[in-house]
FILO-439007 format. One line per field, with one value per residue: residue number from 1; residue in three letters; x, y, z negated of N, C-alpha, C in turn. Coordinates in nm, 3 decimals, decimal comma, padded with zeros to 5 digits. Each point is the difference from the previous one (the first is absolute). Example, Ala and Ser with C-alpha at 12.3 -4.5 7.8 and 13.67 -1.06 7.14 Angstrom:
BEGIN
num = c(1:2)
residu = c(ALA:SER)
npx = c(01,319:-00,035)
npy = c(-00,569:00,105)
npz = c(-00,780:00,072)
capx = c(-00,089:00,082)
capy = c(00,119:00,119)
capz = c(00,000:-00,006)
cpx = c(00,090:-00,077)
cpy = c(00,120:00,109)
cpz = c(00,000:-00,073)
end
This chain:
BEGIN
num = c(1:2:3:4:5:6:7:8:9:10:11:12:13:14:15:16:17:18:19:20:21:22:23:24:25:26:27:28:29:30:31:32:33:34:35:36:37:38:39:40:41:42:43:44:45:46:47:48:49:50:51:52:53:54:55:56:57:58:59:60:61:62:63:64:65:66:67:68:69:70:71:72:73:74:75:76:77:78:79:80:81:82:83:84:85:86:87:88)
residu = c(UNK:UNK:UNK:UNK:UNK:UNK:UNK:UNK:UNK:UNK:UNK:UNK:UNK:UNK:UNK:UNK:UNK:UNK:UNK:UNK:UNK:UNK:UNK:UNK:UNK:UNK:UNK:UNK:UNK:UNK:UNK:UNK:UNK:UNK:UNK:UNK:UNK:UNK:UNK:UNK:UNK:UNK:UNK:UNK:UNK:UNK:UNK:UNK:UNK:UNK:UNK:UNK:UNK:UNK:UNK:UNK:UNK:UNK:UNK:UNK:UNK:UNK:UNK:UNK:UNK:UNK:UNK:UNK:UNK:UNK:UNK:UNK:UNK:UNK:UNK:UNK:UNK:UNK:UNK:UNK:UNK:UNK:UNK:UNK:UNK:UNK:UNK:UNK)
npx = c(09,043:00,043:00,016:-00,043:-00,038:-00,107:00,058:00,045:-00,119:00,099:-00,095:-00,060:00,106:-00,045:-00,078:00,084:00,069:-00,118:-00,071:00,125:-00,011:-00,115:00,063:00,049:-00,064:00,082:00,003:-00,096:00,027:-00,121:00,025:00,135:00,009:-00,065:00,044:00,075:-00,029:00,062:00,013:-00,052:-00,064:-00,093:-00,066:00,038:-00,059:-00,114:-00,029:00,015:-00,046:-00,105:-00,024:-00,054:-00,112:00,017:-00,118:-00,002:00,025:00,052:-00,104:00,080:-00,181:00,049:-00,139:-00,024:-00,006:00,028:-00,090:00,084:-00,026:00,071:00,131:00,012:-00,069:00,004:00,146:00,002:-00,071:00,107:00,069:-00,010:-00,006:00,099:00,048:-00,075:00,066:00,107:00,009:-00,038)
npy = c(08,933:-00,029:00,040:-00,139:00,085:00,075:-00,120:-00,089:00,084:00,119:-00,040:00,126:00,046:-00,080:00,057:00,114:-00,073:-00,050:00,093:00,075:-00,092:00,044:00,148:-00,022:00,067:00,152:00,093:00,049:00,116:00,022:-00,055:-00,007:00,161:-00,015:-00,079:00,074:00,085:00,084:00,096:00,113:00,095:-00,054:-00,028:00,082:-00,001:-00,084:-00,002:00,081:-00,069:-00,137:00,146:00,100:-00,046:00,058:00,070:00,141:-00,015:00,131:-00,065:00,106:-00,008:00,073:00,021:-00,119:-00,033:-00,053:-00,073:-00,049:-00,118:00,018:-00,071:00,064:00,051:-00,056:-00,007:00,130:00,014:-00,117:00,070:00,118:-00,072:-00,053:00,077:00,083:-00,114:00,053:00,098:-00,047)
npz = c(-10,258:-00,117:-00,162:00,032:00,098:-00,044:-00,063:00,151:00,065:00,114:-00,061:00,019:-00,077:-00,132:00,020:00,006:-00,121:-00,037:00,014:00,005:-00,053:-00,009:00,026:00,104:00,028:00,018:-00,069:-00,004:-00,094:00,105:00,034:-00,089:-00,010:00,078:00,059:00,008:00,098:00,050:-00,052:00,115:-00,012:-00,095:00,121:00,035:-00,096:-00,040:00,087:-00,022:-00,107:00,061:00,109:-00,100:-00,002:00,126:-00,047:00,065:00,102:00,039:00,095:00,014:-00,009:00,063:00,035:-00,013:-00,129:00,055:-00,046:-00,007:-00,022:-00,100:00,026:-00,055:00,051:00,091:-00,057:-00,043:00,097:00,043:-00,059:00,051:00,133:-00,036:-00,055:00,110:00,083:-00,025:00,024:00,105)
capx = c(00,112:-00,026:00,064:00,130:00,141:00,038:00,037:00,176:00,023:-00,055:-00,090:00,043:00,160:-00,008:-00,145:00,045:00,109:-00,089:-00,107:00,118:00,046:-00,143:-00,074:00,094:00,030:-00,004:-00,146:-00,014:-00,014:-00,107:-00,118:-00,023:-00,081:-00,138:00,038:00,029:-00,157:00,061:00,036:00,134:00,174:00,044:00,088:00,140:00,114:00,030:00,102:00,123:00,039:00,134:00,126:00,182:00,070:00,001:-00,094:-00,042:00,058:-00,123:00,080:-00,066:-00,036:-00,095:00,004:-00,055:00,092:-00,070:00,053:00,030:00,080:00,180:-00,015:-00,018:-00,161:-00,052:00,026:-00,062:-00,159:-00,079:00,017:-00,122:-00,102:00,030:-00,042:-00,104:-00,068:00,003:-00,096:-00,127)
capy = c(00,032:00,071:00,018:-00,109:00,032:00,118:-00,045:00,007:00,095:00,073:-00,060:00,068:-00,085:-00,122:-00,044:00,030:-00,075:-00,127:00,032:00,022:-00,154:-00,067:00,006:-00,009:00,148:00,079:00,066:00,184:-00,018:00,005:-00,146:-00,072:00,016:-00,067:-00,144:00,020:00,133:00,118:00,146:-00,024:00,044:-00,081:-00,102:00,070:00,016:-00,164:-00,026:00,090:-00,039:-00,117:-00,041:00,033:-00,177:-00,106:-00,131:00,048:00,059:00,059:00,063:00,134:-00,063:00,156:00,077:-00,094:-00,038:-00,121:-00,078:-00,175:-00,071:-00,058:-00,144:00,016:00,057:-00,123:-00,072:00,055:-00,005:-00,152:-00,019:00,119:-00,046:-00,126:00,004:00,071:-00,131:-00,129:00,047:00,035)
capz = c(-00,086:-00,096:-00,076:00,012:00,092:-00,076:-00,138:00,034:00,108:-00,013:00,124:00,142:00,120:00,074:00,140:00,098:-00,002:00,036:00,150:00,105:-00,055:00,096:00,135:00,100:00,063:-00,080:-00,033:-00,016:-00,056:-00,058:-00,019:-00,130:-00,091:00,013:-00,053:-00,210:-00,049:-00,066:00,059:00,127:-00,097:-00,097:00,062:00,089:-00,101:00,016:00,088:-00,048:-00,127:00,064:00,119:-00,089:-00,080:00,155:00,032:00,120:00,124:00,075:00,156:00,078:00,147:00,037:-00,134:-00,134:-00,103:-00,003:-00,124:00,019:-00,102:00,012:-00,054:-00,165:-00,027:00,083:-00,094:-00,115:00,024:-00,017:-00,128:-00,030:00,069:-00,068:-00,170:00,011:00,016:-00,163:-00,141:00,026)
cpx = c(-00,050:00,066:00,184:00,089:00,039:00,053:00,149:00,050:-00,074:-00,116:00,057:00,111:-00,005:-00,120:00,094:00,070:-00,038:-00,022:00,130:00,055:-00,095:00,026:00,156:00,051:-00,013:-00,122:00,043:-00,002:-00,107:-00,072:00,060:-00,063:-00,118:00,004:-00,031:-00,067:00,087:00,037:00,130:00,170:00,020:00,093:00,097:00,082:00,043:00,105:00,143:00,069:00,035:00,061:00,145:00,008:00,031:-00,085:-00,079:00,054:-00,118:00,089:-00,097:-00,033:-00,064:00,014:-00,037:00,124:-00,017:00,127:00,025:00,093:00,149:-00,010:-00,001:-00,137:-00,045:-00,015:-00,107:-00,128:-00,034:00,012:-00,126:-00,145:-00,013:-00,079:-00,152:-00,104:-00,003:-00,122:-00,123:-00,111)
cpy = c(00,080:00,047:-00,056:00,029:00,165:00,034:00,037:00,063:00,125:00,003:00,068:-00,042:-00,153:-00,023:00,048:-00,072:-00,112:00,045:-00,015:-00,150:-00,091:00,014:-00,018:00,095:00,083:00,074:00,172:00,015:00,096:-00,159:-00,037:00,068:-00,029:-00,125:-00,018:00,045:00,116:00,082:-00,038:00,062:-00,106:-00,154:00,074:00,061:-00,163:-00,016:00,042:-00,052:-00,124:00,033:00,019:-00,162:-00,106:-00,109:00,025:00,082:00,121:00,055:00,067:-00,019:00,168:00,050:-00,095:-00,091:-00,212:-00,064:-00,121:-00,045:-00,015:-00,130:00,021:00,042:-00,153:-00,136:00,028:00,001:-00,105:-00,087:00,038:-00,095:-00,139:00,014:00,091:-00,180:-00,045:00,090:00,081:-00,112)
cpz = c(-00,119:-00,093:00,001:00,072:-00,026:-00,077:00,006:00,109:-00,017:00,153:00,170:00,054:00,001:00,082:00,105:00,090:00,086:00,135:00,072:00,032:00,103:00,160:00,071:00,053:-00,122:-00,045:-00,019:-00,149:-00,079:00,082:-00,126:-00,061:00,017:-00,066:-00,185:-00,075:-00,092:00,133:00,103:-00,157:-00,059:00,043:00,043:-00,161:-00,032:00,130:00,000:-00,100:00,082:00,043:-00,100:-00,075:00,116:-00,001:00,136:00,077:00,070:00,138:00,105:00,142:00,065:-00,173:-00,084:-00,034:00,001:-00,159:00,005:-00,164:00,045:-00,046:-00,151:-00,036:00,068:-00,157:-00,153:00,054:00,025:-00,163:-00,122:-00,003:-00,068:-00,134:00,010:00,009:-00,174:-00,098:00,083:-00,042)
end
């Protein structure tokens, strides 16, 4: 990926967007930040910003926060993923 998709995203929430879209089961939300390559905060302020646009759901497992897509984040990250195919 290069310039071309930097162009119409703000890269991090859409990789995020992407990685949560890939896997079946939910995720932590320090493996995205791994995933994305940025800081545990920096994804947990990212995260914070979909969940207020309902593109992500977070549900309280003990003490960890697991993150899953809503059907509206499910819709916008295969979309995301669509146009990341057209201009790569």
């Amino acid at each position: 990926m290069g310039d071309n998709f930097d162009l119409f995203f703000r890269r991090k929430p859409a990789l995020m967007l992407i990685a949560l879209k890939k896997v079946s089961r939910a995720k932590y939300g320090s493996q995205l930040a791994k995933e994305v390559d940025c800081t545990y905060s920096h994804a947990v302020k990212i995260l914070q910003n979909l969940e207020e646009l309902g593109l992500v759901s977070f549900e309280k497992k003990g003490r960890v926060k697991i993150i899953k897509l809503t059907k509206k984040g499910t819709d916008v990250a295969e979309h995301i993923a669509a146009i990341r195919k057209l201009v790569a």
